[in-house]
C-alpha positions as CSV (number, residue, x, y, z in Angstrom):
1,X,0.0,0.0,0.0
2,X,2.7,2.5,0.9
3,X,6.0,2.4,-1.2
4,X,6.9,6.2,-0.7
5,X,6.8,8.1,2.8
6,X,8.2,11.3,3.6
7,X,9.0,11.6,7.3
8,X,9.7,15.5,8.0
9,X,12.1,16.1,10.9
10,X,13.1,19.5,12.7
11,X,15.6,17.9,15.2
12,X,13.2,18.4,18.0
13,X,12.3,15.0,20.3
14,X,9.0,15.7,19.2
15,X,9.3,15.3,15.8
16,X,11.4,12.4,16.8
17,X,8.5,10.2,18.2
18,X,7.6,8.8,14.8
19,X,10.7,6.4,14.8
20,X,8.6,3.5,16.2
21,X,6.4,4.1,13.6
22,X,8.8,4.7,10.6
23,X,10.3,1.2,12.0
24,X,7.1,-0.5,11.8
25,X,6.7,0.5,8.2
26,X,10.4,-0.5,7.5
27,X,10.2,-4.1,9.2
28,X,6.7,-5.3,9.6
29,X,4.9,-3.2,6.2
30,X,8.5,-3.4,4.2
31,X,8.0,0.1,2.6
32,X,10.8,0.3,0.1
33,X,11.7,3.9,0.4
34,X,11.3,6.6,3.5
35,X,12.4,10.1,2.8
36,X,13.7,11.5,5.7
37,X,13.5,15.6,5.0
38,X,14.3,18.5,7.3
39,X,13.1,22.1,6.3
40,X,15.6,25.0,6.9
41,X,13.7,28.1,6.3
42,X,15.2,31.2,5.2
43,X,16.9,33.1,7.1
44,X,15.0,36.6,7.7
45,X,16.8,39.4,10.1
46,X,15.0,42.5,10.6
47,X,17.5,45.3,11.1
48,X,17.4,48.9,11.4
49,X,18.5,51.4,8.7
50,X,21.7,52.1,10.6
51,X,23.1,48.9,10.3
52,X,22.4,47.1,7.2
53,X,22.5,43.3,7.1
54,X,24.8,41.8,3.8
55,X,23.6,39.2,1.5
56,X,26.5,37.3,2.1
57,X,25.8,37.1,5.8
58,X,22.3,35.7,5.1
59,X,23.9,33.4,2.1
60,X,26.1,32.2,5.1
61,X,23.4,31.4,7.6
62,X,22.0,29.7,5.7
63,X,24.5,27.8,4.4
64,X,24.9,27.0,8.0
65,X,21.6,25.8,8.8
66,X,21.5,23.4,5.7
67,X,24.6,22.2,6.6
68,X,23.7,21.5,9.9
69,X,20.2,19.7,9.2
70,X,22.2,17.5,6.7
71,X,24.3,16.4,9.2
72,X,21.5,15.4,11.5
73,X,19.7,13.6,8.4
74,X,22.5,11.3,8.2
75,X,22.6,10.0,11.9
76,X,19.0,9.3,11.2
77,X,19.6,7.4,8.0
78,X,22.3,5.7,9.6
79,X,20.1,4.7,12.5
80,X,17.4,3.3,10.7
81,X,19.8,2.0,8.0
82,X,18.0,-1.7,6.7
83,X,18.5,-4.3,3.8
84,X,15.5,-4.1,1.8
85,X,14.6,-0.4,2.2
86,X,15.7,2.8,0.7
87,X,17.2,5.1,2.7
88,X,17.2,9.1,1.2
89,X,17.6,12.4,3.2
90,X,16.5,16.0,1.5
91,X,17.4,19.3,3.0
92,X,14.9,22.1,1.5
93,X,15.0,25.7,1.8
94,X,11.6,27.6,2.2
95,X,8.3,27.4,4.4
96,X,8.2,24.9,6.0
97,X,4.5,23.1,5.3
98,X,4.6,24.6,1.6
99,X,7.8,23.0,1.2
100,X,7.3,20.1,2.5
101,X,3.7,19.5,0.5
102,X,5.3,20.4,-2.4
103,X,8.2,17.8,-2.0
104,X,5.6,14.8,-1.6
105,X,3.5,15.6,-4.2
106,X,6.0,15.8,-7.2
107,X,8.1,13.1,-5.6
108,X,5.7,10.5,-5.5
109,X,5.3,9.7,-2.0
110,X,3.1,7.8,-1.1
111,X,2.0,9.4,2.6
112,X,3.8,11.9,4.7
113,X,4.5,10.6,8.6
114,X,4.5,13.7,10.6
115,X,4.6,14.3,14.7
116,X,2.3,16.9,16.2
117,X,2.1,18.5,19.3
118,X,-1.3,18.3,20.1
119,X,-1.9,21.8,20.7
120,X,-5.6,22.8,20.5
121,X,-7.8,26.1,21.4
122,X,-5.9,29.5,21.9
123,X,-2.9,27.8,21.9
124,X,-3.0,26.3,18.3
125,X,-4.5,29.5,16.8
126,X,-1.9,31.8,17.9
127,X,1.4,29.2,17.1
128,X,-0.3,27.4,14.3
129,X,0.1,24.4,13.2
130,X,2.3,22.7,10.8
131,X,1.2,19.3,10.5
132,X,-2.5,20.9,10.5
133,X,-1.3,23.1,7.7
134,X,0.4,19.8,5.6
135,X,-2.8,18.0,6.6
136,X,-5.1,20.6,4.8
137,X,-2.6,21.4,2.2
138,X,-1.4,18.1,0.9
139,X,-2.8,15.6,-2.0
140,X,-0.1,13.1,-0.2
141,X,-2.4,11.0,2.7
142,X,-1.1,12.5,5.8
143,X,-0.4,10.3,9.2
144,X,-0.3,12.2,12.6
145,X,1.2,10.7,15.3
146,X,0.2,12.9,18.4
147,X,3.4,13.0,20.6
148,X,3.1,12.7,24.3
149,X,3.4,15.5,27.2
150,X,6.5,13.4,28.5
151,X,8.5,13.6,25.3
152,X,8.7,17.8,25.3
153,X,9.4,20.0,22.5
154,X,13.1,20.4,23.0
């Protein structure tokens, strides 16, 4: 049934409570490819007049950032490294749900495995949602896996 999935990451322990899951479509469902992808979005520094920020600072911050989040893809990959399955980690720059919609749909996947923090009320109106935004955004079926109070959002 699933071939495809895009699992997004942001490094968080939160996002990090679909591993039982991605290894349950790995060994018992034998998905052949999971796409693990972290989002870096651009970087944005509001400055004043008097000190102006250069291109070439942002170009390097970012740099940075995607640097960084490829690094932490391949610990992941490595982790859940298995004969049989493919494997693939994708850095993107850009907004974060748009992106990562965007990246399923035109790469065939097949369902996007995403953690949520289970916000609701106030709370969820004024810090939003991501995985609410994918789940409204997205042609991809979209799993949410709800993450417990005890696992934080460090």
């Amino acid at each position: 049934m699933y071939n495809k999935i895009t699992v997004p990451l942001d490094g968080s322990r939160l996002a990090e409570c679909v591993f039982p899951h991605v290894e349950a479509f790995i060994e018992e469902y034998h998905v052949g490819n999971i796409v693990f992808v972290r989002i870096v979005e651009p970087a944005v520094i509001f400055q004043s007049g008097e000190y102006p920020i250069s291109p070439e600072i942002l170009r390097e911050s970012e740099s940075a950032g995607k640097s960084a989040a490829k690094d932490y893809l391949d610990q992941i990959v490595n982790r859940f490294k298995q004969e049989g399955t493919e494997l693939q980690s994708e850095v993107l720059l850009g907004r974060v749900a748009e992106s990562l919609v965007d990246f399923a749909e035109k790469n065939g996947s097949d369902l996007i495995l995403i953690a949520s923090h289970g916000r609701s009320g106030v709370r969820r109106w004024v810090r939003g949602s991501i995985a609410d935004k994918i789940l409204h955004s997205s042609t991809v079926p979209v799993l949410i896996v709800r993450a417990l109070a005890s696992e934080g959002e460090s």
